[in-house]
C-alpha positions as CSV (number, residue, x, y, z in Angstrom):
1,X,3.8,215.3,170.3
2,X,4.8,213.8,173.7
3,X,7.6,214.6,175.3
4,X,10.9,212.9,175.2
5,X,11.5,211.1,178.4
6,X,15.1,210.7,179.2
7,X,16.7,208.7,182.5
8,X,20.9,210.2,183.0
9,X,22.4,208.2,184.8
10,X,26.0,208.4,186.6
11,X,27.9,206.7,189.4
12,X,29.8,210.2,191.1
13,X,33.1,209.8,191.6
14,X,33.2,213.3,192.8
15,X,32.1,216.6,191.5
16,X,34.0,217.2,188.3
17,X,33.6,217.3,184.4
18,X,31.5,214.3,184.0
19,X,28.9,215.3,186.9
20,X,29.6,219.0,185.9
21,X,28.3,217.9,182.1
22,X,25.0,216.4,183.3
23,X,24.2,219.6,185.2
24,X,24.8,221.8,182.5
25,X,22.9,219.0,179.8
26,X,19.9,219.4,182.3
27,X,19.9,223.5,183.0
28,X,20.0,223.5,179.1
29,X,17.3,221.6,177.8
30,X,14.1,222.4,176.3
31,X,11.6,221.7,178.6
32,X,8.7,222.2,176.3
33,X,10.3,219.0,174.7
34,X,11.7,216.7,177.0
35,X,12.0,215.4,180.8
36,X,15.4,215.1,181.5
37,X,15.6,212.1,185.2
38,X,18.7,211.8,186.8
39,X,19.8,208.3,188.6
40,X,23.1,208.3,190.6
41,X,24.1,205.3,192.8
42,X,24.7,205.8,196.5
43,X,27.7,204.3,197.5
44,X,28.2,204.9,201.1
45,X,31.2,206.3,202.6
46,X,32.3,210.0,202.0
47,X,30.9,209.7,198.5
48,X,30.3,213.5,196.7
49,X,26.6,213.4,195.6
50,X,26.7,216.9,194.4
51,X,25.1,216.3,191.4
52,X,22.2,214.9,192.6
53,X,22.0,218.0,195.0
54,X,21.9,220.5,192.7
55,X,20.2,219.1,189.9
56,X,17.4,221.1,188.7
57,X,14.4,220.1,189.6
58,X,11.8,221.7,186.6
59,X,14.2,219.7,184.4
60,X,13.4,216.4,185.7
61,X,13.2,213.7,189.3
62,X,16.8,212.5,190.9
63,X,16.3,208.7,192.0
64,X,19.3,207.8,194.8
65,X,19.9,203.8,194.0
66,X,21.7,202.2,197.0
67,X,24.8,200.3,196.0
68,X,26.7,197.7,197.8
69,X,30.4,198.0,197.5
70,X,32.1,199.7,194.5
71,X,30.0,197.7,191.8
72,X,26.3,195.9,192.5
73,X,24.4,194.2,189.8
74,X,21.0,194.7,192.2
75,X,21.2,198.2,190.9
76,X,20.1,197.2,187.6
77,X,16.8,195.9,188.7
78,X,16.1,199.2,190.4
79,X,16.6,201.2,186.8
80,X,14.2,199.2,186.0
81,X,11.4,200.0,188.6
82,X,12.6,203.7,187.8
83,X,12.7,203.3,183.8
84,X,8.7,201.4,184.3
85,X,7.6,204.2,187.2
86,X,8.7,207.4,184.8
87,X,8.0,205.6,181.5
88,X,11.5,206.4,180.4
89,X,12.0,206.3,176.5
90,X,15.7,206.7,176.6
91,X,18.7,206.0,179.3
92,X,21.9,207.8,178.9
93,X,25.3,206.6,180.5
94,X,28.6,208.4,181.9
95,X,31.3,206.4,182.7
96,X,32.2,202.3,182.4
97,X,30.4,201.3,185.8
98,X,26.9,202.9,184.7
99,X,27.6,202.0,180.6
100,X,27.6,198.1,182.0
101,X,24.5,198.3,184.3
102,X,22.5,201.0,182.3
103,X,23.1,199.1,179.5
104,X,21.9,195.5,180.9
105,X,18.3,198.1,182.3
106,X,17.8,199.3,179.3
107,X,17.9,195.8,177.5
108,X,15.8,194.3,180.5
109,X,13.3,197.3,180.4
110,X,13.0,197.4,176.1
111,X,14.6,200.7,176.1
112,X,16.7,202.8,173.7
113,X,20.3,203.3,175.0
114,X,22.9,206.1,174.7
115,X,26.3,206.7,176.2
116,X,28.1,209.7,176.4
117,X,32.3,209.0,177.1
118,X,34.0,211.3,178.9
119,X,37.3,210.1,179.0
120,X,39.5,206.6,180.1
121,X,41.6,206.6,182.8
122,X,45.1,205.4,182.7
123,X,47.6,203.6,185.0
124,X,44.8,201.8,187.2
125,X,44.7,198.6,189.3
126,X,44.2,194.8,187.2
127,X,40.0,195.1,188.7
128,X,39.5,198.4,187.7
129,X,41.2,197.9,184.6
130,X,39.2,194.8,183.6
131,X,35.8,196.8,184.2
132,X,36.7,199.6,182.3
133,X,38.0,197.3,179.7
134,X,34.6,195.7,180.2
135,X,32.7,198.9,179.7
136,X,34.5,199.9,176.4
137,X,33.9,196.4,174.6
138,X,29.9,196.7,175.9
139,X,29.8,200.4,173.9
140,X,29.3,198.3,170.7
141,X,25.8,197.3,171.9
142,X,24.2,200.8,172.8
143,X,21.8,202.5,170.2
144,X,24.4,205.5,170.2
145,X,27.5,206.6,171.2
146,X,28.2,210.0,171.3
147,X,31.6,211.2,172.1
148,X,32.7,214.8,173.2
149,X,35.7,215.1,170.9
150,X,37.4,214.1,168.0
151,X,39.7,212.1,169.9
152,X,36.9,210.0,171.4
153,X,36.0,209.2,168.3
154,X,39.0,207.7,167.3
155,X,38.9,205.8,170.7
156,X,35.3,204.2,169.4
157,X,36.9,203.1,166.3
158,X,39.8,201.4,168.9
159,X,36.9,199.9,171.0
160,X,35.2,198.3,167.1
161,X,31.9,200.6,167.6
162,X,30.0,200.5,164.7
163,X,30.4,204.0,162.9
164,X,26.7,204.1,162.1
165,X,26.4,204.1,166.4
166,X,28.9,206.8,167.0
167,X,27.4,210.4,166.8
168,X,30.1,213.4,167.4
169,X,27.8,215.9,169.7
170,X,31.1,218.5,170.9
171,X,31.5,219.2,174.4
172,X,29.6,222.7,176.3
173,X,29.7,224.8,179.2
174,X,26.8,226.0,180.9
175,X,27.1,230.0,180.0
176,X,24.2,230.6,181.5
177,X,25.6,229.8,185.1
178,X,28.9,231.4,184.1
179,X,27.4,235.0,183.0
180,X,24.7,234.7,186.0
181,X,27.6,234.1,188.5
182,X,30.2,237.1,186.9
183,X,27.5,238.6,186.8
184,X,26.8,238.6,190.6
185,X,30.7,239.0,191.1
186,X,30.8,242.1,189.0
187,X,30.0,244.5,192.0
188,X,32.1,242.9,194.6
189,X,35.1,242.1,192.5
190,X,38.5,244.3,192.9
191,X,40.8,244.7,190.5
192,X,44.0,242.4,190.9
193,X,46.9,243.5,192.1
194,X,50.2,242.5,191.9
195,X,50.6,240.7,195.1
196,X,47.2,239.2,194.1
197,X,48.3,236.7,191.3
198,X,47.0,233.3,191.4
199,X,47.6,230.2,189.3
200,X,44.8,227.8,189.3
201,X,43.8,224.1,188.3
202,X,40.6,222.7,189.1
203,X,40.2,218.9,188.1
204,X,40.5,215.2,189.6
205,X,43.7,214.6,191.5
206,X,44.9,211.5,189.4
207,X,47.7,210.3,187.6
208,X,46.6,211.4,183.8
209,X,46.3,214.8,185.3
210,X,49.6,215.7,185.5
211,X,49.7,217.7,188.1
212,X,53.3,216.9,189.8
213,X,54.5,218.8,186.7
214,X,52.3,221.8,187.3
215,X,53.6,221.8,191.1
216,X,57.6,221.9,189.9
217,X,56.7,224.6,187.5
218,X,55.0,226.4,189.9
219,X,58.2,225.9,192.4
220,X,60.2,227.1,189.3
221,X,57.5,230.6,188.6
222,X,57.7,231.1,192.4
223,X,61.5,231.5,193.0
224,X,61.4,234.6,190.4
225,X,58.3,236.0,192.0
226,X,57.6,234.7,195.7
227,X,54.0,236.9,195.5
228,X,52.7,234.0,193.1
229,X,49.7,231.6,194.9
230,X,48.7,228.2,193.3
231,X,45.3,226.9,194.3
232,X,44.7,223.2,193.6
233,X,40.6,222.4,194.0
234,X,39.5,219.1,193.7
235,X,40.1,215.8,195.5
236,X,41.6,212.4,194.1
237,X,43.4,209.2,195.1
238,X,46.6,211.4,194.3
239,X,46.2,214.0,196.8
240,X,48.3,212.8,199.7
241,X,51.5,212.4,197.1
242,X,50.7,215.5,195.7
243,X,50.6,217.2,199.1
244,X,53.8,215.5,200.6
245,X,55.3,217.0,197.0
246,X,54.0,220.1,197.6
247,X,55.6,220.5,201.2
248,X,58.7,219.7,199.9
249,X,59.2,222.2,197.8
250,X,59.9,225.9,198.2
251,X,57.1,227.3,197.5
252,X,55.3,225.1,200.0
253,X,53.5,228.1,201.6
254,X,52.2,229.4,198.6
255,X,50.1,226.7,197.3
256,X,47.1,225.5,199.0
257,X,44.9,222.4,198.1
258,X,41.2,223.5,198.5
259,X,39.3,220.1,198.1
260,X,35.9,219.8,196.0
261,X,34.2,223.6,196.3
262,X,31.0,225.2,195.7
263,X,32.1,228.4,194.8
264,X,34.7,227.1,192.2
265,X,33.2,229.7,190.1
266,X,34.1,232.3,192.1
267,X,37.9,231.2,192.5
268,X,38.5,230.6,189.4
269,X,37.2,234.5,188.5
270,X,40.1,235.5,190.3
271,X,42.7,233.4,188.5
272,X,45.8,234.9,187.2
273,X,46.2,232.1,184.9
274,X,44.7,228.5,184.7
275,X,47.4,225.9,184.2
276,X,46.7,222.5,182.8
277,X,49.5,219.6,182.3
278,X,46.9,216.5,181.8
279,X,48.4,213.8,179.5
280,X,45.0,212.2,178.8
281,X,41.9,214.3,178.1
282,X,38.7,214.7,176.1
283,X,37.5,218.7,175.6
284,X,38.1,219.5,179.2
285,X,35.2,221.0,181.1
286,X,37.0,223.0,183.2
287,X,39.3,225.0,180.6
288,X,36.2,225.2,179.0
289,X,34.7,227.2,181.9
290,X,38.6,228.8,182.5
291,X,38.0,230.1,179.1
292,X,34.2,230.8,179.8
293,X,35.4,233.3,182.5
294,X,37.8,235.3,180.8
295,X,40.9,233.2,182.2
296,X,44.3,232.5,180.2
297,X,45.1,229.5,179.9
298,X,48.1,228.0,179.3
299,X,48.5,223.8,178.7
300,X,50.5,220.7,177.5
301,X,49.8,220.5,174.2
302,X,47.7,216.9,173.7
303,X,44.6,215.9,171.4
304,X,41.1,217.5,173.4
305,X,43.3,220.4,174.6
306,X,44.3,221.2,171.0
307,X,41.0,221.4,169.9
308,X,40.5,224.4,172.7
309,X,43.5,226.2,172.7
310,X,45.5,227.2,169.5
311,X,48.9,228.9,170.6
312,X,48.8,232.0,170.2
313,X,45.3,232.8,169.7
314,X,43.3,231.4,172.3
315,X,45.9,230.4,174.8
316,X,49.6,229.1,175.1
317,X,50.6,225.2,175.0
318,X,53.6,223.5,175.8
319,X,54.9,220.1,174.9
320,X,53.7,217.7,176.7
321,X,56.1,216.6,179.7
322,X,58.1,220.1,178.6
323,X,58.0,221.7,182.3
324,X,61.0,224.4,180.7
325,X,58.8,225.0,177.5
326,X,55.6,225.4,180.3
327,X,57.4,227.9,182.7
328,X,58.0,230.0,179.6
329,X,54.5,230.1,178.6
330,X,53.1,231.0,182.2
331,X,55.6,233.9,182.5
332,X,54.9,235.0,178.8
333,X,51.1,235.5,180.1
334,X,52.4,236.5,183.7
335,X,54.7,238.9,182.4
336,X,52.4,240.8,179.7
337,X,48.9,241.3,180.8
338,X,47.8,243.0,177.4
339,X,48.5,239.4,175.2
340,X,46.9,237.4,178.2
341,X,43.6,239.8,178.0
342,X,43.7,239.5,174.3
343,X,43.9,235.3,174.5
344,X,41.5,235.5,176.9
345,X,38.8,237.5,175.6
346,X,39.8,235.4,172.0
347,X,39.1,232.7,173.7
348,X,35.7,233.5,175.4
349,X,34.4,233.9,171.7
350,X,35.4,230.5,170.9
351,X,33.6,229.3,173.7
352,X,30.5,231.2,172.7
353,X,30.5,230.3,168.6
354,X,31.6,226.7,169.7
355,X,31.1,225.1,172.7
356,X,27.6,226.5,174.8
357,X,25.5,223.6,176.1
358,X,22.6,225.1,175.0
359,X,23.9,223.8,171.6
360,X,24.7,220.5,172.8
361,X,21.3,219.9,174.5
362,X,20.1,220.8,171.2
363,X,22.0,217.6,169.2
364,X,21.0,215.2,172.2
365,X,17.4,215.8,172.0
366,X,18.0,215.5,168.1
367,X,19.6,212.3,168.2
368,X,16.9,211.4,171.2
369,X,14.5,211.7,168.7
370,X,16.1,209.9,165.8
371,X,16.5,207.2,167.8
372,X,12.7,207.3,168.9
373,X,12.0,207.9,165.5
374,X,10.7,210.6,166.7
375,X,10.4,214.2,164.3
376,X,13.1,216.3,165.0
377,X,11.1,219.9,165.8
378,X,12.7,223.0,163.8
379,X,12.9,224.7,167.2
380,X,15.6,221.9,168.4
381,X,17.4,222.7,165.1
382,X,16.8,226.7,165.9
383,X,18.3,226.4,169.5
384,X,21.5,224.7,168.5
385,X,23.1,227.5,168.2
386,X,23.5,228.8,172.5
């Protein structure tokens, strides 16, 4: 049986979850079974084409497609050259701006289509609004939609996908570059100490983020224990007003904004705690790779975070916009490091039974080939599992 040719294809708005997720679809795949492209647009400017650069190269080609401007129909004619050249079988979307124009390829080119959401951003400009409002109603016209949570799938039935299009394939984290990276960290890691603790958030610096609350908790944590750090990495539209916050506050010299990083890995190793206070998620990436690393985590209680974290077992939430009810929970974890091992390692489990993208590759080639009509191989079924 050939091989299941498959064209990803994103427009980076940095280097977070989405990006993260087509990485860790394409180190995970069977290669025995399918070529896995990848096509990101080049916008110009200080764009972050991370993805493309690391992108594994035995899983598949990367295709740069110049784009003019923040959105540029031309782009759909060269998915096509790209879809003809590597005789593409399936495109698969992240994100409004490539659901529009890898949509109208893959109807120009005769080709099955598949989106995966990641999310919808709130609070954005009328233009911005009306594309991504553009991009949801178009969702009904793919071959398959398949959401990362159960809270995207409620969002299909919103956006009036058909239910026989929407396919639930759960979220994963690439364990195999978590364990290969601890496990390169193992020798040179030191122990924390206690003027070593460090609360972390990694993630797009953007309203639905909440991350004004996690800096006035913070200030709140730090003026009982001025040893505490906060690292910020990541970059966003939000980061000037999050900085001016920042050096208003107290504990100004204790947190530092690192921008987009290569070694998040290794910083987020030597968390303390990882804080999230998002008020809009799907099953966050990078708790899922907090958790991954042996991390507690501690959250505003909202639907995607809830299907992570149950309080108490596998980390602490809050309610959401409760900064009091959040200050608690971080010094719970801060305060007694036998419960935050205990959540953590709980947690890590979870991750492993639950949430490995060696299992979700599985269900995408699966759904690949139903749509291909295509047998599903036992192996695929087999490997679901990690």
């Amino acid at each position: 049986m050939s091989k299941i040719r498959v064209l990803q294809f994103i427009t980076p708005a940095g280097f977070y979850g989405a990006e993260r997720w087509v990485l860790a679809l394409a180190n995970n795949i069977n290669q025995e079974h399918m070529v896995c492209d990848l096509a990101v647009s080049q916008e110009g400017g200080n764009q972050d084409l991370s993805v493309a650069e690391l992108y594994p190269g035995e899983a598949g080609e990367v295709h740069y497609l110049p784009m003019k401007g923040r959105f540029d129909f031309r782009v759909v004619n060269q998915l096509v050259e790209v879809i003809k050249r590597r005789e593409i079988d399936v495109i698969h979307t992240h994100g409004y701006k490539s659901d529009i124009l890898g949509l109208l390829a893959a109807w120009r080119a005769g080709i099955k289509c598949v989106s995966t959401p990641h999310g919808f951003s709130g609070n954005v400009g009328f233009k911005l609004g009306a594309f991504i409002r553009l991009g949801t109603f178009m969702l009904r016209y793919f071959d398959a939609v398949a959401p990362l949570s159960e809270e995207l799938m409620d969002d299909m039935a919103r956006f009036n996908v058909p239910k026989g299009k929407t396919h639930f394939i759960r979220n994963g984290v690439d364990l195999k570059e978590i364990d290969q990276t601890l496990t390169e960290l193992a020798p040179a890691k030191a122990p924390q100490g206690q003027d070593a603790r460090i609360i972390g958030f990694i993630g797009q610096m953007i309203p639905r983020k909440g991350i004004p609350d996690l800096l006035q908790a913070f200030d709140r944590l730090y003026s009982k224990d001025a040893n505490l750090r906060l690292q910020l990495l990541g970059d966003g539209r939000q980061r000037p007003e999050l900085e001016a916050q920042a050096a208003s506050q107290a504990s100004a010299c204790a947190i530092e904004f690192l921008g987009f990083r290569g070694d998040r890995l290794e910083l987020l190793s030597r968390f303390s705690l990882f804080v999230m206070t998002s008020s809009l998620e799907g099953i966050p990436r990078c708790m899922m790779e907090a958790m991954a690393v042996g991390i507690p985590v501690v959250a505003y209680d909202i639907p995607g975070v809830d299907q992570l974290v149950e309080h108490g077992k596998t980390g602490l939430l809050a309610p959401h916009g409760d900064q009091a009810a959040l200050v608690a929970c971080c010094q719970q974890l801060l305060d007694d490091p036998e419960l935050a091992q205990r959540l953590a390692r709980t947690a890590r489990e979870n991750i492993d039974a639950k949430y490995s993208a060696g299992r979700m590759a599985a269900e995408y080639e699966a759904l690949f080939a139903q749509l291909l009509g295509r047998e599903v191989r036992a192996s695929t079924v087999a490997g679901g599992a990690r």
